[in-house]
C-alpha positions in Angstrom: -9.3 -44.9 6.7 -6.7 -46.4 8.7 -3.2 -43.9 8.8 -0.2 -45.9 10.0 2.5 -43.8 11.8 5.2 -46.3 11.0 7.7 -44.5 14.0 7.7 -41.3 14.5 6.5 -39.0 12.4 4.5 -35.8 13.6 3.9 -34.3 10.5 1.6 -37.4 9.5 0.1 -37.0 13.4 -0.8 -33.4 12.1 -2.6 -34.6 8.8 -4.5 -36.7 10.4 -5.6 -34.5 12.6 -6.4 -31.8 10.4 -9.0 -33.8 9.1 -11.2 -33.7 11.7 -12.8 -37.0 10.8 -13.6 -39.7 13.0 -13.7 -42.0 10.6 -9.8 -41.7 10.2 -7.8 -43.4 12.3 -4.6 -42.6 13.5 -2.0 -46.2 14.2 1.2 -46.1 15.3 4.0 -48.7 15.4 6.5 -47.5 18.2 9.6 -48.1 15.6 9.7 -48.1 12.1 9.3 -51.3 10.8 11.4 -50.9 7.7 9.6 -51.6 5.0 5.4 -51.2 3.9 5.0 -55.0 5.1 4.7 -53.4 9.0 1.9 -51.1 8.5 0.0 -52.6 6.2 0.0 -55.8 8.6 -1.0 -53.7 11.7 -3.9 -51.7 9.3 -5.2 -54.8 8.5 -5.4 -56.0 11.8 -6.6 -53.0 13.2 -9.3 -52.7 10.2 -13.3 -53.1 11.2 -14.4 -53.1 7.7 -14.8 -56.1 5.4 -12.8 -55.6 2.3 -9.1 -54.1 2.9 -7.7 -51.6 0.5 -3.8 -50.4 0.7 -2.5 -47.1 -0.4 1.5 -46.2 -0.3 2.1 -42.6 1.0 3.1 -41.7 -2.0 1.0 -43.1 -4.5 -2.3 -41.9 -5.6 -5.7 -43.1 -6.6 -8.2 -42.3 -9.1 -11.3 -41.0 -7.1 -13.1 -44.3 -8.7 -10.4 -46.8 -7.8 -12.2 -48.5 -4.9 -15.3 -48.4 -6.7 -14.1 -50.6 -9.7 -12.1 -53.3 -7.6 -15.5 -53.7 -5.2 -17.1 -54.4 -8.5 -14.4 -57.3 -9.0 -14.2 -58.5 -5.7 -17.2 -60.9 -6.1 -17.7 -64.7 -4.2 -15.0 -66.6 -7.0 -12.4 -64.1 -5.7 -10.1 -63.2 -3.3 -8.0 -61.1 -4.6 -8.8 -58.1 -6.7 -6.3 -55.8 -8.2 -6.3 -52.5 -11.0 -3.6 -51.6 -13.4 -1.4 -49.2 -11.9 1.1 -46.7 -14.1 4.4 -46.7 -13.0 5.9 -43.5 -13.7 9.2 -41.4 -13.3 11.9 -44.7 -15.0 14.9 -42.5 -15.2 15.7 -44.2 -18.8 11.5 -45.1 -19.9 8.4 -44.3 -20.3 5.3 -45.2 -18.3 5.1 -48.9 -17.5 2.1 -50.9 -17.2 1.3 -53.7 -13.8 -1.5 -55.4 -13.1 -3.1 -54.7 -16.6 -3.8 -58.8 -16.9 -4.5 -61.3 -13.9 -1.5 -61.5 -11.9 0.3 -64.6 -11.9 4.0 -65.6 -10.2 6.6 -63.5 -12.1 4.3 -60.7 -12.8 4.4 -57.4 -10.7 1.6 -55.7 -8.9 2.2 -52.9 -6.1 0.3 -52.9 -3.4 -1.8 -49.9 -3.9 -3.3 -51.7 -6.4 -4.8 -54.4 -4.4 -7.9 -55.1 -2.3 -8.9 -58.6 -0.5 -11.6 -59.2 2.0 -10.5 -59.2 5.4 -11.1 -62.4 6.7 -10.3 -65.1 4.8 -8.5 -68.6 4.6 -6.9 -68.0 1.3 -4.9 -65.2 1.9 -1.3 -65.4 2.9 0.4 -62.6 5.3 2.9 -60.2 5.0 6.2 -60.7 5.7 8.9 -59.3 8.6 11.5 -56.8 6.9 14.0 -58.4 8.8 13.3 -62.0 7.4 12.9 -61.1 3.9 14.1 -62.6 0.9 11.8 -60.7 -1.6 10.4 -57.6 -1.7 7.7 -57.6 0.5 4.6 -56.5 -2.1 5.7 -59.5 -4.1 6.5 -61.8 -1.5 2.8 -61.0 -0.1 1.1 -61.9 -3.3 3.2 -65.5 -3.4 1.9 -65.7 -0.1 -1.6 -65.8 -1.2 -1.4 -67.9 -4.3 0.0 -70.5 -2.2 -2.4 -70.2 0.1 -4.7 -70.9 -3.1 -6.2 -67.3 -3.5 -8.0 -66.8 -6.4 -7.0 -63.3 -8.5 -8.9 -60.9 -10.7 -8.1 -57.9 -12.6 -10.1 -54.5 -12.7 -8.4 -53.7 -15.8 -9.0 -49.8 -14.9 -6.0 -48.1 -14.8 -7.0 -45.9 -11.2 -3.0 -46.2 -9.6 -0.5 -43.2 -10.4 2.7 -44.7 -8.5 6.3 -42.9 -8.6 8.6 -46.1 -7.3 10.4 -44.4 -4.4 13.5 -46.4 -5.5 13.3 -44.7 -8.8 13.9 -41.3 -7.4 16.3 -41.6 -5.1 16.1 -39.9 -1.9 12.7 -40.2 -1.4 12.3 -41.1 2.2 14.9 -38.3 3.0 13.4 -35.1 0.8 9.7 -36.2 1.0 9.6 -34.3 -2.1 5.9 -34.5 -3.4 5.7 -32.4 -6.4 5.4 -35.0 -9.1 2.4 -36.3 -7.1 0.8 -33.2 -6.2 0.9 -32.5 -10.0 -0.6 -35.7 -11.2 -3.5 -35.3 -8.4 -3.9 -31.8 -10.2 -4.2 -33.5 -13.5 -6.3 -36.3 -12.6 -8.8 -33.4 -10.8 -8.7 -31.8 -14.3 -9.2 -35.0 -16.4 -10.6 -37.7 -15.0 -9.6 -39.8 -18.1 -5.7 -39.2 -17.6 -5.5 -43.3 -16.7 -6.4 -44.6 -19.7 -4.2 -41.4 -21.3 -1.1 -42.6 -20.0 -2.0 -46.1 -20.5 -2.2 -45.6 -24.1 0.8 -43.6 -24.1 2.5 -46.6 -22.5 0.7 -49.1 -24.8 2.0 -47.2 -28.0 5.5 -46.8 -27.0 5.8 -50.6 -26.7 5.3 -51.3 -22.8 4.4 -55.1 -22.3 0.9 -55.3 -20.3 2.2 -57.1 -17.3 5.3 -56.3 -15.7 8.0 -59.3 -15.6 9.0 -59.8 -12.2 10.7 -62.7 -10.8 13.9 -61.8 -9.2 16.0 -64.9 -7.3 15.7 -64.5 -3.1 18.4 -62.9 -2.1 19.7 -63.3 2.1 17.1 -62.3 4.6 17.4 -58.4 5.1 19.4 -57.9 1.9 16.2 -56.6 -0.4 15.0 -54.3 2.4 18.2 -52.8 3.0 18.5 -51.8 -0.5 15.4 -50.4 -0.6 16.7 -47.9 2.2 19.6 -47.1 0.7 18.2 -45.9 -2.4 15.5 -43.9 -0.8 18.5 -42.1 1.4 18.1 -44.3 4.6 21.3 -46.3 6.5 20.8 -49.9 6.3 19.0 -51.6 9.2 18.5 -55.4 8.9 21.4 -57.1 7.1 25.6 -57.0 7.4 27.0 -54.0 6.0 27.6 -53.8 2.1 30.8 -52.6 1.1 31.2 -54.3 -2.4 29.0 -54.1 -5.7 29.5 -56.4 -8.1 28.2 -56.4 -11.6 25.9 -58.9 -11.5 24.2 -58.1 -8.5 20.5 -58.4 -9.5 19.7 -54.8 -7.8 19.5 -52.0 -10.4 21.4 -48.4 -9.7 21.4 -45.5 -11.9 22.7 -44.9 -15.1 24.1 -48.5 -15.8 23.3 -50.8 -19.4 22.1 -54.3 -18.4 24.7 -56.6 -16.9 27.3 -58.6 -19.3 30.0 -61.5 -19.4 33.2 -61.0 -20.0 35.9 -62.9 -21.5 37.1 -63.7 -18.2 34.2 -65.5 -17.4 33.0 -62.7 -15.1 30.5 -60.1 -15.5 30.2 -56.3 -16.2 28.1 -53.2 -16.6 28.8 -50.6 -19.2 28.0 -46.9 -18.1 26.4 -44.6 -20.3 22.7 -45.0 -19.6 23.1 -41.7 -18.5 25.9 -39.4 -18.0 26.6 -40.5 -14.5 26.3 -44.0 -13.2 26.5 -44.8 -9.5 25.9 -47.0 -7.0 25.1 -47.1 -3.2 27.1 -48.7 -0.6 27.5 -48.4 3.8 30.2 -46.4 4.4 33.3 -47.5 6.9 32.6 -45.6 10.5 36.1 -43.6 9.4 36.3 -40.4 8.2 38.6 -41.9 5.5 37.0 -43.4 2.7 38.9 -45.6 -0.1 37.6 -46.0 -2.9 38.2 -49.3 -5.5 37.1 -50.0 -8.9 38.1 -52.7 -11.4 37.0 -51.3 -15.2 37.1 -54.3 -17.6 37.3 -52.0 -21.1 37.7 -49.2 -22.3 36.5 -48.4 -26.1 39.3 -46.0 -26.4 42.0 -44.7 -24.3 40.7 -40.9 -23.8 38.0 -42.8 -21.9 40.2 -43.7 -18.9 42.0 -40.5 -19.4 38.9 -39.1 -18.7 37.6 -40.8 -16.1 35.7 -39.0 -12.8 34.9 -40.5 -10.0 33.2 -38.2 -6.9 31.4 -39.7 -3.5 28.2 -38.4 -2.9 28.8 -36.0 -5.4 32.5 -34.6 -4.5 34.8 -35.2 -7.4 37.5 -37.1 -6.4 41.6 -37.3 -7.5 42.3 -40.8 -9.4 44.7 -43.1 -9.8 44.1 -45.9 -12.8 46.6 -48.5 -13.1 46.8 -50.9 -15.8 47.7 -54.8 -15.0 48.6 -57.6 -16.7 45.7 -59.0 -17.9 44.3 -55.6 -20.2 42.1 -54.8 -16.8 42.3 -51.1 -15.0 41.9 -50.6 -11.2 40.9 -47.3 -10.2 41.5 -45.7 -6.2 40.3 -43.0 -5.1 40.9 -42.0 -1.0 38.1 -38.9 0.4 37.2 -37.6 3.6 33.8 -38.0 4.3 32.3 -37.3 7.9 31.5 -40.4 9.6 27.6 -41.1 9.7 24.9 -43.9 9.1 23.9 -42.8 5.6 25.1 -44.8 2.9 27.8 -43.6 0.5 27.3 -43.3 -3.2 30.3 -43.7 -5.6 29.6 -42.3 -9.3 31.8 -42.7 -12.2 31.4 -40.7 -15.0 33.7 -41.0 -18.5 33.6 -39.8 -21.9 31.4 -41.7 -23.9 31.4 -43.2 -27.3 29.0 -45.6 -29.7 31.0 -48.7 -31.1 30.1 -47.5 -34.8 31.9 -44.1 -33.6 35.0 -46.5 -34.0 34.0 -49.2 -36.5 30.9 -49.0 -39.1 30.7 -52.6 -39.3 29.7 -52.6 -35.3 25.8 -53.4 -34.2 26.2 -51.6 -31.1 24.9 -48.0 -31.6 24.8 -47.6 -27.3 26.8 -44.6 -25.8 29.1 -46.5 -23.7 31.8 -45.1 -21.4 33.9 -47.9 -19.7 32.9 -51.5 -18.3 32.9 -52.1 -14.8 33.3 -55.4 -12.8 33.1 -54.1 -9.3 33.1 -50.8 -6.5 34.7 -51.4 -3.2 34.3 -48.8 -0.2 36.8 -49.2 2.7 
């Protein structure tokens, strides 16, 4: 077992050498590389063993896992992978990856994957820095261009929590939903194909669509950092969010066009939507948002907007073309960590205001953009 230390990080040291095992390995990369790409390049260079494995700190294996993907990794593949559960989506059940073979467009983590370590038909994983998807995915287009040959365990042995999901992950390094599927999965050894079940039953496709466009080098990673609570690192600093970005933030309904021609995200997926920005090195913060509707006036009446939290005093002017802009000014000390803007308002279901409508979602106002200055 091969720990990387991906910067500094004593408290990992310490784990690792609690165990008093020489057969783990302590590796450290002298600055965080930004992304999983870094140390699971260095563990597989580093690694003696013939078949390479990769577990995310905070993802967790059935005690079989490695068992059933040695039993798929035979001569007419490369690249063996199980079906992991993704769990905690803020608005869904457990989804499904890596149930069927993967394919491009399809999602697999990477602590579902093994590969032998030497091999011609593998690709490599790519530098944070240069980027342009995320790395897990960008790694498995790697290999089939590289003409790897794929097979599925179909055992579902991979609990994951998607750190993006939770926000604040990298910065709490709370454990506890982890800790209590480990407890679980000690308890019932069957809770995989449980949860698969669950998700199979509540509709979950068996693959996971995934085919997002590039986006410029640095971009994807630095998103990534954001939402787990880290500043940005690799790309110019993003001070605008614009509806149609293909990056998902809490608590916002699928992007739409407008009448404009433009685009625009309802909120009212949950009570609070927000999204997360790098904040101007001034302890002043403005705050600009353009709302494209409004089902009903009381909506903008009763509009809140707060940064990082802190409810904010409003302005909301109406312009010529039926539009709003909402600004917002708050002190916020000046630091690294990015700045999140949430808007709240009252919300209401189109059939609340005409029988005749389709639309049964709980919508608050429609947003085309959040600036930070």
């Amino acid at each position: 077992m091969l720990v990387v230390e991906d910067g500094r990080d004593r408290a990992s040291r310490r784990v690792v050498g609690a165990t008093g095992d020489p057969r783990v390995r302590l590796l450290r990369l002298p600055r965080t590389s930004g992304s999983q790409a870094g140390p699971n390049a260095l563990g597989w260079r580093r690694a003696r063993a013939p078949v390479i494995a990769y577990l995310g700190h905070d993802d967790i294996w059935h005690p079989e896992h490695l068992a059933h993907l040695l039993e798929g990794l035979s001569a007419e593949v490369d690249v063996v992978h199980a079906t992991t559960l993704m769990l905690g989506h803020p608005h869904a059940g457990p989804l499904l990856a890596g149930r069927r073979v993967w394919t491009p467009g399809t999602f697999v983590p990477p602590s579902s994957i093994a590969h032998r370590r030497d091999h011609a038909r593998l690709g490599t994983w790519p530098r944070s820095a240069a980027q342009r998807r995320t790395v897990d995915y960008e790694f498995l287009e790697r290999c089939s261009a590289a003409g790897a040959r794929f097979a599925a365990s179909g055992r579902p042995t991979v609990f994951k929590y998607p750190a993006s999901w939770g926000m604040d992950a990298y910065r709490t390094r709370d454990v506890a939903r982890q800790a209590a599927i480990a407890d679980r999965l000690e308890r019932d050894p069957g809770l995989g194909r449980e949860l698969e079940a669950e998700a199979l039953a509540a509709g979950a496709d068996p693959v996971l669509p995934y085919d997002p466009p590039p986006a410029a080098a640095g971009v994807i990673a630095d998103y990534a950092r954001r939402q787990r609570g880290l500043p940005r690192r690799f790309a110019p600093p993003l001070r605008r969010w614009d509806a149609d970005t293909p990056f998902d933030h809490p608590g916002w309904h699928g992007v739409e066009s407008s009448a404009d021609g433009g685009h625009h995200r309802w909120t009212g997926h949950a009570e609070r939507a927000s999204v997360r920005l790098d904040a101007p090195r001034r302890p002043i913060v403005a705050v600009r948002i353009e709302v494209v509707y409004a089902l009903a006036p009381e909506q903008l009446a009763g509009l809140v907007v707060d940064l990082d939290g802190a409810p904010l005093s409003t302005t909301v002017a109406a312009r010529p073309d039926g539009t709003h802009l909402v600004l917002a000014r708050a002190w916020r000390r000046p630091s690294r960590s990015p700045v999140e803007v949430g808007v709240r308002a009252p919300l209401l279901r189109p059939t609340d205001l005409d029988a005749a409508a389709r639309d049964r979602r709980r919508l608050g106002v429609a947003v085309r953009s959040i600036t930070v200055a």
